[in-house]
N, C-alpha and C positions, 0 to 999 in steps of 0.2 A: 591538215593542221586543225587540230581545236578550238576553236573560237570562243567558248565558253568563259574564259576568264574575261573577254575584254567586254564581253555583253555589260555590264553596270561600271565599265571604267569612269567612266561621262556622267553617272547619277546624276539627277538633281532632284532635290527634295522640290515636291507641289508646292502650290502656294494657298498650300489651306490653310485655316485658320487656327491660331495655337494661343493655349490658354497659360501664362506664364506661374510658377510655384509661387506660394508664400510670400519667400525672402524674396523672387523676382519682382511681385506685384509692388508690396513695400518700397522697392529700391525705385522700380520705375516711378510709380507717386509722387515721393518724393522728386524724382525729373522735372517730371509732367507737372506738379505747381510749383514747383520754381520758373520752370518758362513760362505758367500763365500769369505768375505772379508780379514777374517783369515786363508783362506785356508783349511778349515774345512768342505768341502763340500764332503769326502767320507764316514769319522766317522760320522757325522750327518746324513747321509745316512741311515749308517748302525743301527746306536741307533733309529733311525726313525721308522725303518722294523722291529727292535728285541723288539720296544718296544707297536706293534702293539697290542700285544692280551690286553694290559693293557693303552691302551688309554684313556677310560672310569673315571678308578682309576685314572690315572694322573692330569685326569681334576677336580676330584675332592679334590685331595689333593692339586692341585694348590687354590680351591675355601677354603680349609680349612685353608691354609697359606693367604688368602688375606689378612686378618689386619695388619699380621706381615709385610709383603712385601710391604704394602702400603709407607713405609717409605724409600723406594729405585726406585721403579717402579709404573709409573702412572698404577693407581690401573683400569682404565676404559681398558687401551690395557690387562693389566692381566688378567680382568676376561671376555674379548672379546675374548682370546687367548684356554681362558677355556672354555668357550661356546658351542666353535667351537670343539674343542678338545673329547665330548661328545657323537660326530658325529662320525661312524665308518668309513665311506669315508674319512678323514680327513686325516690321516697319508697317505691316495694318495696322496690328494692335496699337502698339504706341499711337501711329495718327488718331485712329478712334477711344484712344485712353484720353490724348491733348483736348480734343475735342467733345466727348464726354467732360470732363473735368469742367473746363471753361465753364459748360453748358449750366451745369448744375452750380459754380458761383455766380454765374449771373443770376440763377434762378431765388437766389440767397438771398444777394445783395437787394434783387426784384420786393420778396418779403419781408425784410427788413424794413425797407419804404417804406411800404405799404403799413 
């Protein structure tokens, strides 16, 4: 018996590091200082990392809800969001997007003072 088809049944993509397109970058940003905006930058941290093993599903339930959601949210950042979300590096990026971002309005707000 040939075995050869089931050798990459099981794939799974590494967890290297992935640089998101254009529309992605734009969409996440906008994310990422809404939550810093809110102050919401350590619980989205945490839902970030807890929600790592199930990135994959997330993106595809966001892809299953795009008709409904069309009617609140431009539908091109939603499913640029989910794309990207596919990717198992992803949930890096975004933490170190959240984190970045923060970093550099504190650094702002810092000179501002000053």
């Amino acid at each position: 018996m040939k075995k050869g088809w089931f050798k990459d049944a099981f794939h799974v993509d590494d967890d290297s590091p992935i640089e998101p397109n254009e529309i992605q970058k734009n969409a996440l940003d906008k994310l990422c200082l809404g939550i810093i905006r809110r102050g919401l930058t350590t619980p989205a941290i945490i839902g970030v990392e807890m929600g790592r093993p199930l990135n994959f599903i997330g993106s595809q339930t966001m892809h299953f809800f795009t008709p409904l959601i069309s009617a609140f949210v431009p539908t091109k950042s939603w499913s640029a969001v989910a794309e990207f979300l596919e990717h198992r590096g992803s949930v890096d990026w975004i933490r170190n997007r959240i984190e970045q971002l923060e970093n550099e309005m504190e650094e702002t707000k810092e000179n501002i003072k000053k």
